[in-house]
Biotite code that builds the C-alpha atoms (Angstrom):
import biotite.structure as struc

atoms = struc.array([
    struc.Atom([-15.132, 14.881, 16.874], chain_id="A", res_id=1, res_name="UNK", atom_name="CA", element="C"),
    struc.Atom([-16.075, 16.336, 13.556], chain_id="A", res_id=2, res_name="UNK", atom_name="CA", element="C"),
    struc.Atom([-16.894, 14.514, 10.701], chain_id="A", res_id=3, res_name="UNK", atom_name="CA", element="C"),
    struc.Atom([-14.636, 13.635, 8.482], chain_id="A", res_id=4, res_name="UNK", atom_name="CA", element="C"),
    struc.Atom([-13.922, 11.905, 4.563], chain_id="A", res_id=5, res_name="UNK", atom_name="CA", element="C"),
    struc.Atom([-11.676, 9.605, 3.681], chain_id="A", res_id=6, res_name="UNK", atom_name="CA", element="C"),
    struc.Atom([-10.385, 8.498, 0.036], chain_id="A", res_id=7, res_name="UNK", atom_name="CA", element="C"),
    struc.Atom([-9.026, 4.947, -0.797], chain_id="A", res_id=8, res_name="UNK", atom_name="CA", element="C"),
    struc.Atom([-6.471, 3.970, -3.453], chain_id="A", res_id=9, res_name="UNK", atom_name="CA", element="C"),
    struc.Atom([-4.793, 1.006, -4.042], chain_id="A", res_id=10, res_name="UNK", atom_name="CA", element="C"),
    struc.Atom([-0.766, 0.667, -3.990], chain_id="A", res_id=11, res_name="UNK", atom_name="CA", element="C"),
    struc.Atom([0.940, -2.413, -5.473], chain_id="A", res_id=12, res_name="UNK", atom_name="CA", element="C"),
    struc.Atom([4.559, -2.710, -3.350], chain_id="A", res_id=13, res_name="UNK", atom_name="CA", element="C"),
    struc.Atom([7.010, -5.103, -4.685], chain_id="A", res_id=14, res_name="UNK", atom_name="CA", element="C"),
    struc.Atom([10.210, -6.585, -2.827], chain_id="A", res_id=15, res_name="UNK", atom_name="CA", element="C"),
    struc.Atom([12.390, -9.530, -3.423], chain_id="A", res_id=16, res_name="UNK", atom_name="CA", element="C"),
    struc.Atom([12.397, -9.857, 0.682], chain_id="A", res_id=17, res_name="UNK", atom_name="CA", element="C"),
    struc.Atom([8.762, -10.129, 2.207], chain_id="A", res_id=18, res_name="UNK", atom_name="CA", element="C"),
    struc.Atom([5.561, -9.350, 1.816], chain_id="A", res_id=19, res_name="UNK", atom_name="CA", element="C"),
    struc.Atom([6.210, -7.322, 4.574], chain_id="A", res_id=20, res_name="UNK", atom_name="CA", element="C"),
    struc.Atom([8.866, -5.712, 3.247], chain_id="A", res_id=21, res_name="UNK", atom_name="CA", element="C"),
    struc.Atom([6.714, -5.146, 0.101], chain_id="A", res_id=22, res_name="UNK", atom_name="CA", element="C"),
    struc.Atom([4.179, -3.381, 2.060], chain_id="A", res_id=23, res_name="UNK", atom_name="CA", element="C"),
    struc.Atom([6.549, -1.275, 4.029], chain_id="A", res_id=24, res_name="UNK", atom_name="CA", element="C"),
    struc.Atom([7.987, -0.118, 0.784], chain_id="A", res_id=25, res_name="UNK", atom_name="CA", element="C"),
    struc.Atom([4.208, 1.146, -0.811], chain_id="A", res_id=26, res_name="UNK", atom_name="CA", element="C"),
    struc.Atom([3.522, 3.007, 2.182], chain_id="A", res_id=27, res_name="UNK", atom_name="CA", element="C"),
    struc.Atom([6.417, 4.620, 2.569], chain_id="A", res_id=28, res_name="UNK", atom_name="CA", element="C"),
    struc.Atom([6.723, 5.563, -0.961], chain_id="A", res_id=29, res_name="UNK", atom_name="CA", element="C"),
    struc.Atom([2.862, 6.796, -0.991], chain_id="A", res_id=30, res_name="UNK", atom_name="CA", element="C"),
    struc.Atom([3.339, 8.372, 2.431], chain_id="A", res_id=31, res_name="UNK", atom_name="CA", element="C"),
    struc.Atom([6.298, 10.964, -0.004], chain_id="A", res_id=32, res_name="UNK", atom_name="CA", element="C"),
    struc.Atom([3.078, 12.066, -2.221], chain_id="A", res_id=33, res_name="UNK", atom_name="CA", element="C"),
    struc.Atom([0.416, 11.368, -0.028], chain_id="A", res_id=34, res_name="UNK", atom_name="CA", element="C"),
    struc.Atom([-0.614, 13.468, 3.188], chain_id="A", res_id=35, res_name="UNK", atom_name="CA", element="C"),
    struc.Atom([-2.440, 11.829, 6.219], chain_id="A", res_id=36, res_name="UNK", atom_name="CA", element="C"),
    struc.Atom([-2.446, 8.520, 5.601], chain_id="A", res_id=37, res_name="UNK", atom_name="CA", element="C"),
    struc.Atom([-4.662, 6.457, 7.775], chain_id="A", res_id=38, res_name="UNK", atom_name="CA", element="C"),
    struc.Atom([-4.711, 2.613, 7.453], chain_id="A", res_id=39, res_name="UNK", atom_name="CA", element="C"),
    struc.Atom([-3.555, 0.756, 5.177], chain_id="A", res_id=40, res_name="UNK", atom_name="CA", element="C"),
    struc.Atom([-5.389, -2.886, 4.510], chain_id="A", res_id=41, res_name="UNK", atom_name="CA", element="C"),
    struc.Atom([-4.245, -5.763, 2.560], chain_id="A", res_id=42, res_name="UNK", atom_name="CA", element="C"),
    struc.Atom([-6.164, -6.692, -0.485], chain_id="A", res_id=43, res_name="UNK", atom_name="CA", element="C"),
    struc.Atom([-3.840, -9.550, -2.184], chain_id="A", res_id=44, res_name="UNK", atom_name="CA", element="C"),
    struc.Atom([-0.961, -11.276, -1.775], chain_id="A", res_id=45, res_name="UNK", atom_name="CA", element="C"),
    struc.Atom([0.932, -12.853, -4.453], chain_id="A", res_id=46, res_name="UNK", atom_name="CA", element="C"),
    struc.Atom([4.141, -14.318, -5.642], chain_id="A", res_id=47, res_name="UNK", atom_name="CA", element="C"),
    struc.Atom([6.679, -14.187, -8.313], chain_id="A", res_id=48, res_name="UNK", atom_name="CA", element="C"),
    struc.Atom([8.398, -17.504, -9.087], chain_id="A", res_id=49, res_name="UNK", atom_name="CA", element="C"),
    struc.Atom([11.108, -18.468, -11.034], chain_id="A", res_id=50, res_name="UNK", atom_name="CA", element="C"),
    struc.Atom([12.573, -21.798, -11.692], chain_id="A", res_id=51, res_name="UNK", atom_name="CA", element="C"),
    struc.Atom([10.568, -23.367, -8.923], chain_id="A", res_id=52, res_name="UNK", atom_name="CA", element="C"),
    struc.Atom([11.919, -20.629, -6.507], chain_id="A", res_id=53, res_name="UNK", atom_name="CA", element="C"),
    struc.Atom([10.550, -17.239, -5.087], chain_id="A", res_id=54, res_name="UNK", atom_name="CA", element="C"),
    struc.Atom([11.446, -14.635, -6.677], chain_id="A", res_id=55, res_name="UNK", atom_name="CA", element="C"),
    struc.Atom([9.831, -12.062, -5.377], chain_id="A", res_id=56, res_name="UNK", atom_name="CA", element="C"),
    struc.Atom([6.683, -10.386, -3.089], chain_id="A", res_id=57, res_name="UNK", atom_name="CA", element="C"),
    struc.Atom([4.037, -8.554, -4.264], chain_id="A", res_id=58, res_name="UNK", atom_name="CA", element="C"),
    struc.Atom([0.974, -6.869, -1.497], chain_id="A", res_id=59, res_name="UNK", atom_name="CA", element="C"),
    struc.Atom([-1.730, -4.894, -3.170], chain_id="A", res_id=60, res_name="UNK", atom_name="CA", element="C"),
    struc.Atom([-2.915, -2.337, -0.511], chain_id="A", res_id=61, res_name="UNK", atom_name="CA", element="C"),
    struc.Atom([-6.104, -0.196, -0.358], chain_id="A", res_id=62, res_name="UNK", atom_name="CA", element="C"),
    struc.Atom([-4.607, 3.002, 1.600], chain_id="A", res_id=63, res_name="UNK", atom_name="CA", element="C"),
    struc.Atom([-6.886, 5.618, 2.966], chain_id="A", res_id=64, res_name="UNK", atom_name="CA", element="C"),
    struc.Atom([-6.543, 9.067, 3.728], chain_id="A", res_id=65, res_name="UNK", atom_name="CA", element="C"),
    struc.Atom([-8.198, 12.276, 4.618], chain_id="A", res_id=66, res_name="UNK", atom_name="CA", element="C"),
    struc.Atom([-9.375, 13.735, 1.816], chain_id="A", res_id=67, res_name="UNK", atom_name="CA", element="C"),
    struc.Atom([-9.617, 17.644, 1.701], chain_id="A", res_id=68, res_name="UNK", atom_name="CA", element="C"),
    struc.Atom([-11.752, 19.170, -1.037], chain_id="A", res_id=69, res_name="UNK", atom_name="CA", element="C"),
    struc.Atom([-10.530, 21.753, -3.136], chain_id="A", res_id=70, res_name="UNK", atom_name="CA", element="C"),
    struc.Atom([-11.979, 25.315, -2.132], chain_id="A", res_id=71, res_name="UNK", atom_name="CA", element="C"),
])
């Protein structure tokens, strides 16, 4: 196996579903920019509320993927 970098970023996904859903939705949208994503790990989970209710999800993710120096 040959060596190999990775870079991490953080992604914030929102959703008025899940946190799931929340996460889902960062991926995905990163995964339209982002080439070879790896893992993604979950940093924070928090909450929206509204009138005593929840309102909506929010996942902050740390995302890694290969990262391929310019020549």
């Amino acid at each position: 196996m040959a060596d190999s970098v990775y870079r991490v970023t953080e992604v914030i996904g929102v959703s008025a579903e899940s946190w799931e859903a929340a996460a889902r939705s960062a991926v995905e949208t990163a995964a339209g920019t982002v080439r070879d994503l790896r893992i993604a790990e979950v940093v924070r989970q928090d909450l929206t509320i509204e009138d005593g209710r929840v309102t909506g999800f929010r996942v902050r993710l740390a995302i890694s993927f290969k990262y391929e120096p310019g020549n």
